[in-house]
PDB file of N, CA, C and O in Angstrom:
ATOM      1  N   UNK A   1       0.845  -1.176   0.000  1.00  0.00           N
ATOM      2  CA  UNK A   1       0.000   0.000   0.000  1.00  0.00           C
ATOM      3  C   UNK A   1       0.893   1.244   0.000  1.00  0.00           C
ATOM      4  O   UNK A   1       1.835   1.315   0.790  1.00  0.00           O
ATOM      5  N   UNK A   2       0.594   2.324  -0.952  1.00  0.00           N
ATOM      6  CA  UNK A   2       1.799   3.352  -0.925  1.00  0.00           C
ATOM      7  C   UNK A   2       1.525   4.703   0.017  1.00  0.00           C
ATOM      8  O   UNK A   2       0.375   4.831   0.437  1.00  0.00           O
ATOM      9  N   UNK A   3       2.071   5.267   0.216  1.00  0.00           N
ATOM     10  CA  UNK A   3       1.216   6.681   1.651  1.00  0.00           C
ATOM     11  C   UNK A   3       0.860   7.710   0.483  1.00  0.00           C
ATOM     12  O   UNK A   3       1.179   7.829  -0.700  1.00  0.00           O
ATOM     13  N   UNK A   4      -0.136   8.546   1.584  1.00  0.00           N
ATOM     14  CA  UNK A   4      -0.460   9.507   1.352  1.00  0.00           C
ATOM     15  C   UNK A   4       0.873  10.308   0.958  1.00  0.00           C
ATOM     16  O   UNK A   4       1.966  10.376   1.521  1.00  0.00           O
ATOM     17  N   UNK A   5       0.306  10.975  -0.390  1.00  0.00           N
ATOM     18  CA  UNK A   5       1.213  12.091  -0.589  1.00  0.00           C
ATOM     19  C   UNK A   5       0.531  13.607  -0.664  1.00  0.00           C
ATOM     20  O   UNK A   5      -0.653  13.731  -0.351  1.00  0.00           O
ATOM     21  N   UNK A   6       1.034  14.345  -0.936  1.00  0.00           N
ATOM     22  CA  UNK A   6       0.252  16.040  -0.948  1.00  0.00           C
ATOM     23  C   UNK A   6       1.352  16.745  -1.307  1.00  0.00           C
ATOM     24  O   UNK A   6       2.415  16.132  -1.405  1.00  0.00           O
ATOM     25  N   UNK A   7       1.319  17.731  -1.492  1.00  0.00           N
ATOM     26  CA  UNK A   7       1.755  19.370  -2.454  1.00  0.00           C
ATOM     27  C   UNK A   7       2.586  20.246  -1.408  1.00  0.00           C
ATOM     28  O   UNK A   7       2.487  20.195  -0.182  1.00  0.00           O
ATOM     29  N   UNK A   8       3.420  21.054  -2.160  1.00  0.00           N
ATOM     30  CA  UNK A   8       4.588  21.470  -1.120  1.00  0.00           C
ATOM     31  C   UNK A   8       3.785  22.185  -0.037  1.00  0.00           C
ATOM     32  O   UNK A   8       4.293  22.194   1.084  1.00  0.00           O
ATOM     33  N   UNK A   9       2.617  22.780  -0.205  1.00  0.00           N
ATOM     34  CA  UNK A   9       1.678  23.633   0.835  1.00  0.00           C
ATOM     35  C   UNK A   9       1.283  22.991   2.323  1.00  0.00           C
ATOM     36  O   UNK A   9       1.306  23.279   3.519  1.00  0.00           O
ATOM     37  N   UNK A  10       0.833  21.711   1.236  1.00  0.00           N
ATOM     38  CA  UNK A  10       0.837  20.666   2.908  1.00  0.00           C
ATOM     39  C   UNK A  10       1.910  20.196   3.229  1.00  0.00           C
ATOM     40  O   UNK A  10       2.063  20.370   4.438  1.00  0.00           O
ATOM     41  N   UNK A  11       2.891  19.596   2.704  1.00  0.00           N
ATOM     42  CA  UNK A  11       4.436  19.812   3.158  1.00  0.00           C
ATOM     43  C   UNK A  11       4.921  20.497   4.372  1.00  0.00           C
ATOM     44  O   UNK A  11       5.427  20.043   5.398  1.00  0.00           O
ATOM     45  N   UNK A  12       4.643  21.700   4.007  1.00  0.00           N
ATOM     46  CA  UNK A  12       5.464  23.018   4.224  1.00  0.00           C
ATOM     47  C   UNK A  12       4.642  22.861   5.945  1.00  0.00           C
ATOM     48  O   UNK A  12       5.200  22.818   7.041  1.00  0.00           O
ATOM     49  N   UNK A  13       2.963  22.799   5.573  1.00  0.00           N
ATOM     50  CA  UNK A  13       2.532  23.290   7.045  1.00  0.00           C
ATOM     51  C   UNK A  13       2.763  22.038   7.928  1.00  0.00           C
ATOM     52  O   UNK A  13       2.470  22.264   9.103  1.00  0.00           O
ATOM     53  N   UNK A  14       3.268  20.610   7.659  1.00  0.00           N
ATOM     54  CA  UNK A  14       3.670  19.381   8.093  1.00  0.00           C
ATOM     55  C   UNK A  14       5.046  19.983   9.207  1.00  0.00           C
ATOM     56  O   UNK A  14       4.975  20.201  10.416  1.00  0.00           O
ATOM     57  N   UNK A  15       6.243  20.134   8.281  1.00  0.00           N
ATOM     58  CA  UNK A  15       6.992  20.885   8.889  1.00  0.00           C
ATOM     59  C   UNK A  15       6.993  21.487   9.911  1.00  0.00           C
ATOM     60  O   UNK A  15       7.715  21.258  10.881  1.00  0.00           O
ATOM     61  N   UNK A  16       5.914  22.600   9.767  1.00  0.00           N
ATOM     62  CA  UNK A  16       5.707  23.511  10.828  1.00  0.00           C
ATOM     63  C   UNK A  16       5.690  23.532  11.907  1.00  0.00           C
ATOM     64  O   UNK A  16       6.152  24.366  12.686  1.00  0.00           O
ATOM     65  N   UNK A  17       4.887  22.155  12.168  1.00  0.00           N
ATOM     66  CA  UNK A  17       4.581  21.398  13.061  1.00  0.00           C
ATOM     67  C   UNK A  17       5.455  20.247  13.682  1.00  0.00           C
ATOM     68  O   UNK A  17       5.166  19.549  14.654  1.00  0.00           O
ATOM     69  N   UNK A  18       6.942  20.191  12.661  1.00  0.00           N
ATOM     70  CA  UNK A  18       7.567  19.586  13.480  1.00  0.00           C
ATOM     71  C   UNK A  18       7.717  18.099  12.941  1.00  0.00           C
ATOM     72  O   UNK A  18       8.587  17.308  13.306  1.00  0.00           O
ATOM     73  N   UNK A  19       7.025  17.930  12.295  1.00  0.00           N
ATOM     74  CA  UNK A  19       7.130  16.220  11.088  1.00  0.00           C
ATOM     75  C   UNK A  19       7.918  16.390  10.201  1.00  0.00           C
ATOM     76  O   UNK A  19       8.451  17.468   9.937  1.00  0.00           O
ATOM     77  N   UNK A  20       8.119  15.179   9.539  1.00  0.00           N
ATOM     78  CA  UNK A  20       9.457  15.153   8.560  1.00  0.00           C
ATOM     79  C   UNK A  20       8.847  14.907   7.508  1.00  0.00           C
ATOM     80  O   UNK A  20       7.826  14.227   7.599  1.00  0.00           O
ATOM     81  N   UNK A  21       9.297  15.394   6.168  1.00  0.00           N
ATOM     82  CA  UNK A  21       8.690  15.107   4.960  1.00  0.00           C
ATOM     83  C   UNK A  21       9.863  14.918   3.866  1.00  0.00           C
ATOM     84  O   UNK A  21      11.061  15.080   4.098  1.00  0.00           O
ATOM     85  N   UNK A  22       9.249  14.517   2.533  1.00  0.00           N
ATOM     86  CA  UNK A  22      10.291  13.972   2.083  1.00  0.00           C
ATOM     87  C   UNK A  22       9.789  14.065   0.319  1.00  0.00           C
ATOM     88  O   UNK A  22       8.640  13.631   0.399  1.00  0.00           O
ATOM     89  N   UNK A  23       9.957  14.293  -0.737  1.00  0.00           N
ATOM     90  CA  UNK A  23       9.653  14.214  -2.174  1.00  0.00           C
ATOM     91  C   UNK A  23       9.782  12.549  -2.299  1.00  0.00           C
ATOM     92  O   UNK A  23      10.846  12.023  -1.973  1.00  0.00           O
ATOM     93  N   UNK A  24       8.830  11.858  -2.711  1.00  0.00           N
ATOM     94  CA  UNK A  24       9.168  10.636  -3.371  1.00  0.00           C
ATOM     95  C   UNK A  24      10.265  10.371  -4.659  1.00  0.00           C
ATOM     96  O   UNK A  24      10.351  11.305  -5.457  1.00  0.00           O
ATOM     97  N   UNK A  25      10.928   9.421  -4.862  1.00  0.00           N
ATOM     98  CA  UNK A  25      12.001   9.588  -5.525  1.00  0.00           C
ATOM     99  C   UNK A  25      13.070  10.533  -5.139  1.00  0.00           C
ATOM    100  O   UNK A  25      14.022  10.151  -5.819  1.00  0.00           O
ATOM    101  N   UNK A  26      13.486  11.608  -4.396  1.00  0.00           N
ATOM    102  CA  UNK A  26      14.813  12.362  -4.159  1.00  0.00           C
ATOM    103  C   UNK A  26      16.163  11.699  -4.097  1.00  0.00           C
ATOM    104  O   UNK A  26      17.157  12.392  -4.315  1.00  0.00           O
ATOM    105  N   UNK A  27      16.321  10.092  -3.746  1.00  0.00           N
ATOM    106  CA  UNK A  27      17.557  10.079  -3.612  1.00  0.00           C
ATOM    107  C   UNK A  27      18.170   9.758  -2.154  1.00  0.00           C
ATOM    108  O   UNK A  27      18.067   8.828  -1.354  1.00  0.00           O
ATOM    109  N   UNK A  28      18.897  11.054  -2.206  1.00  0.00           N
ATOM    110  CA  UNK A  28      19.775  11.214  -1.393  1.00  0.00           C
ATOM    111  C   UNK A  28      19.278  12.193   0.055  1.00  0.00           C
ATOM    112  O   UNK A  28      19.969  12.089   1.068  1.00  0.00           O
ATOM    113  N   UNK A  29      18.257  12.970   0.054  1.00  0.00           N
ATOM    114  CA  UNK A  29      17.648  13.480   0.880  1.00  0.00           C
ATOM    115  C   UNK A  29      16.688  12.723   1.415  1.00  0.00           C
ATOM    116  O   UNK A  29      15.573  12.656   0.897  1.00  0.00           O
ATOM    117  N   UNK A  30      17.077  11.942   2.727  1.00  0.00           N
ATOM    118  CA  UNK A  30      15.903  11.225   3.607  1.00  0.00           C
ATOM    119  C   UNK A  30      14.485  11.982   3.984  1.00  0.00           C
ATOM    120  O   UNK A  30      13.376  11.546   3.677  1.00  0.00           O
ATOM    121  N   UNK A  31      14.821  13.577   4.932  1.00  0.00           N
ATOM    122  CA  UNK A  31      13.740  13.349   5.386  1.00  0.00           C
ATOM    123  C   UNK A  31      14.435  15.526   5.796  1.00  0.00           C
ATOM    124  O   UNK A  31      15.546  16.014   6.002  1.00  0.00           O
ATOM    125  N   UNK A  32      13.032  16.104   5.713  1.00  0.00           N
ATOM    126  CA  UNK A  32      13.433  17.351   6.159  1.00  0.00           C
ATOM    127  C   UNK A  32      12.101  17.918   7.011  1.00  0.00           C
ATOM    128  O   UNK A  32      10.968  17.466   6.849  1.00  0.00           O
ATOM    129  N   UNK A  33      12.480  19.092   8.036  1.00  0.00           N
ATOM    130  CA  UNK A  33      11.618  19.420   8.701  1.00  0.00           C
ATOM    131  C   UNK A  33      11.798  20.626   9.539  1.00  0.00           C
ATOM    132  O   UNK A  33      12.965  20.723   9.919  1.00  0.00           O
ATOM    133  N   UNK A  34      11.025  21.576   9.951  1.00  0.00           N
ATOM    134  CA  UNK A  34      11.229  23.216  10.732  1.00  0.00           C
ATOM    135  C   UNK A  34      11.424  22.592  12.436  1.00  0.00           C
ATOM    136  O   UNK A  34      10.874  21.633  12.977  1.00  0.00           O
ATOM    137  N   UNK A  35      12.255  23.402  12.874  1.00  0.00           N
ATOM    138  CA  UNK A  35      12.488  23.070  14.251  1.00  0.00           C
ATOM    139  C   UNK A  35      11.838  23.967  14.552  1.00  0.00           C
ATOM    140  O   UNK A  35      11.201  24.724  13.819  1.00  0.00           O
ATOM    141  N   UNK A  36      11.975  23.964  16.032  1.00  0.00           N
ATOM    142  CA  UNK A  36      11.322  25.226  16.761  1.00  0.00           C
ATOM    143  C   UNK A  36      11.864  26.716  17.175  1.00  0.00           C
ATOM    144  O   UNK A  36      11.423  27.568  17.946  1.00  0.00           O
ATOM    145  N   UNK A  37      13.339  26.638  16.085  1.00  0.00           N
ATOM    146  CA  UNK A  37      13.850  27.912  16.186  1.00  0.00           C
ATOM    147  C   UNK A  37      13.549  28.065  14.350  1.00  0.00           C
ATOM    148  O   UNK A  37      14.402  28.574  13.622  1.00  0.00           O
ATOM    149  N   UNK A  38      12.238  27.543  13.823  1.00  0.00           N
ATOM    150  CA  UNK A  38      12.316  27.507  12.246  1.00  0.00           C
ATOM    151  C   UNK A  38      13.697  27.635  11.300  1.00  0.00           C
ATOM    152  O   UNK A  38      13.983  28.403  10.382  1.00  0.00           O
ATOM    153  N   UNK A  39      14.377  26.602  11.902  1.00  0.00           N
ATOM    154  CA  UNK A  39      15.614  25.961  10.774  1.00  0.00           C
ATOM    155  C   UNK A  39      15.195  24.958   9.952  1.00  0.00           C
ATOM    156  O   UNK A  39      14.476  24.058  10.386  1.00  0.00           O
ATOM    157  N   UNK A  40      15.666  25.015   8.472  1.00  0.00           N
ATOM    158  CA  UNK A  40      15.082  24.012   8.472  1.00  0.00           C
ATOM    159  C   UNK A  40      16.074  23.043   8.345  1.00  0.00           C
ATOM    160  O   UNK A  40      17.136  23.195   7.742  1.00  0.00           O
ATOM    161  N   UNK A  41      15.621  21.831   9.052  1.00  0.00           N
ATOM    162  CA  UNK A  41      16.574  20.573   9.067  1.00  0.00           C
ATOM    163  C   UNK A  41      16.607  19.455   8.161  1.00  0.00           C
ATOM    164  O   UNK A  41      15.916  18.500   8.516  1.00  0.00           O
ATOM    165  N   UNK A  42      17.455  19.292   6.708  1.00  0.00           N
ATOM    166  CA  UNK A  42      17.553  18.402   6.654  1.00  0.00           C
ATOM    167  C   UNK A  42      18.701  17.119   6.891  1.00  0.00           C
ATOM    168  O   UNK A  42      19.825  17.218   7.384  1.00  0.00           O
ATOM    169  N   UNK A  43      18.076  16.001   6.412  1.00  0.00           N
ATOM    170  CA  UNK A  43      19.117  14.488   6.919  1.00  0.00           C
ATOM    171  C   UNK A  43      19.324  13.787   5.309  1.00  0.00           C
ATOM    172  O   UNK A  43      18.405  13.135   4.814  1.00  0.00           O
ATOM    173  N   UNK A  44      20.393  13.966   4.709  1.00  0.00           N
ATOM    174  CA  UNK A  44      20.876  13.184   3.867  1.00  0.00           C
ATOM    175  C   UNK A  44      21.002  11.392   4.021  1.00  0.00           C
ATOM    176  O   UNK A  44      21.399  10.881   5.069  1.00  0.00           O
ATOM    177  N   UNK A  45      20.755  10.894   3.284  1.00  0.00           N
ATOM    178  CA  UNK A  45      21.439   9.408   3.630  1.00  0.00           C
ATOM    179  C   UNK A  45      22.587   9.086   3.752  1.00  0.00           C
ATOM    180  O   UNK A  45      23.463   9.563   3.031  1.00  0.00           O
ATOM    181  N   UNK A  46      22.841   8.149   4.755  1.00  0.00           N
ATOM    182  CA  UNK A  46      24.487   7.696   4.666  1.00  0.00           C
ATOM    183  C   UNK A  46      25.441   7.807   3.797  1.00  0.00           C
ATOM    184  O   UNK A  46      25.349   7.686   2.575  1.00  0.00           O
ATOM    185  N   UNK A  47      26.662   8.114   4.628  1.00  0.00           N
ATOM    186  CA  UNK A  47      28.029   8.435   3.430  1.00  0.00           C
ATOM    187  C   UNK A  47      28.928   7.088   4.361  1.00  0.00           C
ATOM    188  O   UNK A  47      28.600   6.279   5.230  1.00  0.00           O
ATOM    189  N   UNK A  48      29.915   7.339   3.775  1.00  0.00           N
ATOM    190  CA  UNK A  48      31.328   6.355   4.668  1.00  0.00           C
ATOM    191  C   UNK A  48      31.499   7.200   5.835  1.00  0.00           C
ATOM    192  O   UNK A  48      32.060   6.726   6.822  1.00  0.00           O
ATOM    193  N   UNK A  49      31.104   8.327   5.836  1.00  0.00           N
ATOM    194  CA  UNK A  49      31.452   9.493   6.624  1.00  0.00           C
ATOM    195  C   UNK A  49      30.663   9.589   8.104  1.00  0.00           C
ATOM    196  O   UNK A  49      30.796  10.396   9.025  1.00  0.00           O
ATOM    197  N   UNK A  50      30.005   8.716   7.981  1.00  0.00           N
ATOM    198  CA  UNK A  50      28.735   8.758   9.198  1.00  0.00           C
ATOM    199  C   UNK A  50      28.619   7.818   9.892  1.00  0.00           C
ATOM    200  O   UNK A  50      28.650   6.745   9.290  1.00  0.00           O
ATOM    201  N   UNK A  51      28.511   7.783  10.798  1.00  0.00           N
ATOM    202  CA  UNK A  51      28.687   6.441  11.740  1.00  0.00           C
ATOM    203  C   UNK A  51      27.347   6.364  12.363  1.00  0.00           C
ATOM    204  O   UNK A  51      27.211   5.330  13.017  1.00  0.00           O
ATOM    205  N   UNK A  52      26.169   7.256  12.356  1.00  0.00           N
ATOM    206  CA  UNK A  52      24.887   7.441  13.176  1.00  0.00           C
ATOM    207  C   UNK A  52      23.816   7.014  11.842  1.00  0.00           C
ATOM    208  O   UNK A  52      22.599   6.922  12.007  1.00  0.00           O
ATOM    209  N   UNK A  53      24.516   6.769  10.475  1.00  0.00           N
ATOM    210  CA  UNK A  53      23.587   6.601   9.287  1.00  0.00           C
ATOM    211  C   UNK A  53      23.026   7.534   8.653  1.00  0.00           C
ATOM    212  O   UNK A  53      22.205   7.156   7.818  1.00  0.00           O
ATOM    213  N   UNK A  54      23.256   9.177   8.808  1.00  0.00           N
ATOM    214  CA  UNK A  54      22.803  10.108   8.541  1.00  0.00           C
ATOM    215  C   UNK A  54      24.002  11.711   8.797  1.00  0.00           C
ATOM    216  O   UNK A  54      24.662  12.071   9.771  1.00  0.00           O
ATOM    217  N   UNK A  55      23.882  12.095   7.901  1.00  0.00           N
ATOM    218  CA  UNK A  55      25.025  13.661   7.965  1.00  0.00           C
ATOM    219  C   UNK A  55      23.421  14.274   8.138  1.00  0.00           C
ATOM    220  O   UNK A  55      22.364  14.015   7.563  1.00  0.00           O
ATOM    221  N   UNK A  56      23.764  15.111   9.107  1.00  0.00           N
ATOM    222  CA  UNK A  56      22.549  16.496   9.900  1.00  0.00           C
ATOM    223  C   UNK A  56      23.402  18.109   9.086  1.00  0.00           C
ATOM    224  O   UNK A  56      24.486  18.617   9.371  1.00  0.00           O
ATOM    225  N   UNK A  57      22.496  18.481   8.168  1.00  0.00           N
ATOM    226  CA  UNK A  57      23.302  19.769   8.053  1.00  0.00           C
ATOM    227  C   UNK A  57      22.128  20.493   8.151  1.00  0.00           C
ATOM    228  O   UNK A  57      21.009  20.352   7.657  1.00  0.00           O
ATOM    229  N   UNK A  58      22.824  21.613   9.189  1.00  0.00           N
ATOM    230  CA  UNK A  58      22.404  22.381   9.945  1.00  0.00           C
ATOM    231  C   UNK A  58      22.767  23.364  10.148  1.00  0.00           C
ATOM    232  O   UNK A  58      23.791  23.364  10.831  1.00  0.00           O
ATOM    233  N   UNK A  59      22.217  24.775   9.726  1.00  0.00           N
ATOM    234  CA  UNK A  59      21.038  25.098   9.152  1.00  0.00           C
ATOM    235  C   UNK A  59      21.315  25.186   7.919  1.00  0.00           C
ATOM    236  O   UNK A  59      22.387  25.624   7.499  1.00  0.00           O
ATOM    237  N   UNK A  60      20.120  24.668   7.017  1.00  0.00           N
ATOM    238  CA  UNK A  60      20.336  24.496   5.734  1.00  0.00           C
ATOM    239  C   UNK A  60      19.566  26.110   5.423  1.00  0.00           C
ATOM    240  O   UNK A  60      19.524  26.965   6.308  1.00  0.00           O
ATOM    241  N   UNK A  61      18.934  26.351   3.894  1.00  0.00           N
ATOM    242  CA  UNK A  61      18.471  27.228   2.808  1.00  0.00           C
ATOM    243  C   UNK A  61      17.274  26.995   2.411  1.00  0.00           C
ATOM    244  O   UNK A  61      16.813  25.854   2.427  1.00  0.00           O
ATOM    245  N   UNK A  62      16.593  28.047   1.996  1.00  0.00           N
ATOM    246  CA  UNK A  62      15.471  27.358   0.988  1.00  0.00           C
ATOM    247  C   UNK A  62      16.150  27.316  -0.020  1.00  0.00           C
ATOM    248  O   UNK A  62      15.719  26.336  -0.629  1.00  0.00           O
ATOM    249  N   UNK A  63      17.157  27.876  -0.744  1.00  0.00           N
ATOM    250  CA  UNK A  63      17.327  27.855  -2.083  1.00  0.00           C
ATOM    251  C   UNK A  63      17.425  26.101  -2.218  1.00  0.00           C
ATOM    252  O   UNK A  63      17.730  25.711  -3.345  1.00  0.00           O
ATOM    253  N   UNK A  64      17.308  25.564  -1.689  1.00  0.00           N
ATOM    254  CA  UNK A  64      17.711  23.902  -1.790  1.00  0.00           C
ATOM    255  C   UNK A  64      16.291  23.867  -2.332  1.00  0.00           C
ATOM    256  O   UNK A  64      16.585  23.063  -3.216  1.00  0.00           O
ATOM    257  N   UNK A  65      15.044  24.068  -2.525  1.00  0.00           N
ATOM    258  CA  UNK A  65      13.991  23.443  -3.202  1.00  0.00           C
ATOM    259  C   UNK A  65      14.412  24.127  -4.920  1.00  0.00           C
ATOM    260  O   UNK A  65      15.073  25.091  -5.307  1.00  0.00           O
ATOM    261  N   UNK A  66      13.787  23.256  -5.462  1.00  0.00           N
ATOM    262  CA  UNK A  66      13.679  23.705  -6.661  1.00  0.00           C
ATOM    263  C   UNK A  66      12.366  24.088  -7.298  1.00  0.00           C
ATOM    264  O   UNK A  66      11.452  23.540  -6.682  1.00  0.00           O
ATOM    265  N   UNK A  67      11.894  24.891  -8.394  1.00  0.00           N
ATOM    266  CA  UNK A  67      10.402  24.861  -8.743  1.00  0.00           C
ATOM    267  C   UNK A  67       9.802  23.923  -9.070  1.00  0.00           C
ATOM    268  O   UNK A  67       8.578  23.964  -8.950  1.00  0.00           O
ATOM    269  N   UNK A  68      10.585  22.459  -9.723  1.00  0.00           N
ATOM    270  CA  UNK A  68       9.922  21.578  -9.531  1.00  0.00           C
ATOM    271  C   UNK A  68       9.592  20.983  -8.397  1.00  0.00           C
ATOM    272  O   UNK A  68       8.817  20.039  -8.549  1.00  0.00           O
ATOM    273  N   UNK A  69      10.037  21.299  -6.906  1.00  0.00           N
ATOM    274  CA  UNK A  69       9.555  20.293  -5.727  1.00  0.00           C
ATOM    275  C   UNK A  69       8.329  21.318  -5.449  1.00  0.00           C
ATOM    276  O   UNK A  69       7.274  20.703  -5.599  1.00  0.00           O
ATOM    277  N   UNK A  70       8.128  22.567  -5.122  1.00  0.00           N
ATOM    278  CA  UNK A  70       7.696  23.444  -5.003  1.00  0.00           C
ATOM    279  C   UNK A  70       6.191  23.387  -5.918  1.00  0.00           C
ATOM    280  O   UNK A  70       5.164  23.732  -5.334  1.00  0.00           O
ATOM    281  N   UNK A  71       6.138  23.049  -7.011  1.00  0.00           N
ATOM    282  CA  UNK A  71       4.938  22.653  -7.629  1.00  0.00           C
ATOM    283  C   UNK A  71       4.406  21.098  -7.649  1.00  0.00           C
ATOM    284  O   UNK A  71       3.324  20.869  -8.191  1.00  0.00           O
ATOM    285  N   UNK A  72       5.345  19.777  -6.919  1.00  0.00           N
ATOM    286  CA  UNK A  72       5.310  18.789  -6.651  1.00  0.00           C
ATOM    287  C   UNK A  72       4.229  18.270  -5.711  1.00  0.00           C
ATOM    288  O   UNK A  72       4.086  18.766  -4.594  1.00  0.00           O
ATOM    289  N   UNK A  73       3.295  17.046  -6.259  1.00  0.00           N
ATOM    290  CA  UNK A  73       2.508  17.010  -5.449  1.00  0.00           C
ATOM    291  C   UNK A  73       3.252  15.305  -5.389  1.00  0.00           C
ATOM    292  O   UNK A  73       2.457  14.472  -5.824  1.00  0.00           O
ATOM    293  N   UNK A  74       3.997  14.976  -5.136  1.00  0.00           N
ATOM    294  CA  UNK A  74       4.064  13.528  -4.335  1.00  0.00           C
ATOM    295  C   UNK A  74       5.547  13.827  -3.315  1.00  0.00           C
ATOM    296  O   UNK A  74       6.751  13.671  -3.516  1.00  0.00           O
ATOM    297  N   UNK A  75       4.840  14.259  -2.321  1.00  0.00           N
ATOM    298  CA  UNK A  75       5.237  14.830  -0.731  1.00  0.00           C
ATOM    299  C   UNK A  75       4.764  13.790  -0.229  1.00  0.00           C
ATOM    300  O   UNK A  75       3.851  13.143  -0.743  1.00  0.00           O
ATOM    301  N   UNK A  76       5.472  13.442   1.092  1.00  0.00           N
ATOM    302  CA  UNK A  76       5.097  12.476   1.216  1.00  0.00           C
ATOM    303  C   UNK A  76       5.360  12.625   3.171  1.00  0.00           C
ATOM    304  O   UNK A  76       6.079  13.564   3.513  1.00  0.00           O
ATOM    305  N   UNK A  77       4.853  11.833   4.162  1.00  0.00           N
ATOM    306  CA  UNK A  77       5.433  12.111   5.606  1.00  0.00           C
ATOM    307  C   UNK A  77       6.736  11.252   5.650  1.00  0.00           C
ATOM    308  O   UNK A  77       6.967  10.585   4.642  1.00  0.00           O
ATOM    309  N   UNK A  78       7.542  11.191   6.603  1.00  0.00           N
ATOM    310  CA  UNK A  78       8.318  10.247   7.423  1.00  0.00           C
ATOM    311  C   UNK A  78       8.184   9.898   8.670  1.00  0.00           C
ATOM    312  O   UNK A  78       7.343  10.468   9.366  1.00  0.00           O
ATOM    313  N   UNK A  79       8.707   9.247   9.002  1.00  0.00           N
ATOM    314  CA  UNK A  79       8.820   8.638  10.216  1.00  0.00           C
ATOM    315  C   UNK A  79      10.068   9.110  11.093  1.00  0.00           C
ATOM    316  O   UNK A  79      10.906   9.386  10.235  1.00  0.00           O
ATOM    317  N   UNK A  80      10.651   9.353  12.361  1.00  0.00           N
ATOM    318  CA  UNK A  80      11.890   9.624  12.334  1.00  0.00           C
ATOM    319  C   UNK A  80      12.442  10.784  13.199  1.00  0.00           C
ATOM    320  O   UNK A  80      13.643  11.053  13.179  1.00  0.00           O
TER     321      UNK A  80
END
């Protein structure tokens, strides 16, 4: 069964709140989300470099979305 997905709008207000979200298909970006000092956090997938399974870079940009994620409607939650 595949999850619910939705549009960067519901995304965005997911975040807000502190959940992790994620574009289906991205890759290399696990899972991103607004803290409570609104950073936003994302978690790449493992490198050789990581011993916890995840590089945390912190604080990232918006310029990291592109107009295609931004008009993207298969958003998706995480777990995490």
């Amino acid at each position: 069964m595949s999850k619910e997905t939705f549009d960067f709008s519901e995304a965005l207000r997911r975040m807000k709140e502190g959940k992790k979200v994620r574009r289906i298909g991205w890759g290399i970006v696990d899972k991103l989300w607004i803290d409570k000092n609104k950073n936003i956090n994302i978690f790449y997938k493992a490198t050789t470099h990581s011993s916890e399974g995840f590089i945390h870079i912190f604080p990232s940009c918006w310029s990291y979305f592109t107009c295609e994620d931004i008009l993207a409607t298969d958003w998706e939650e995480v777990e995490g």
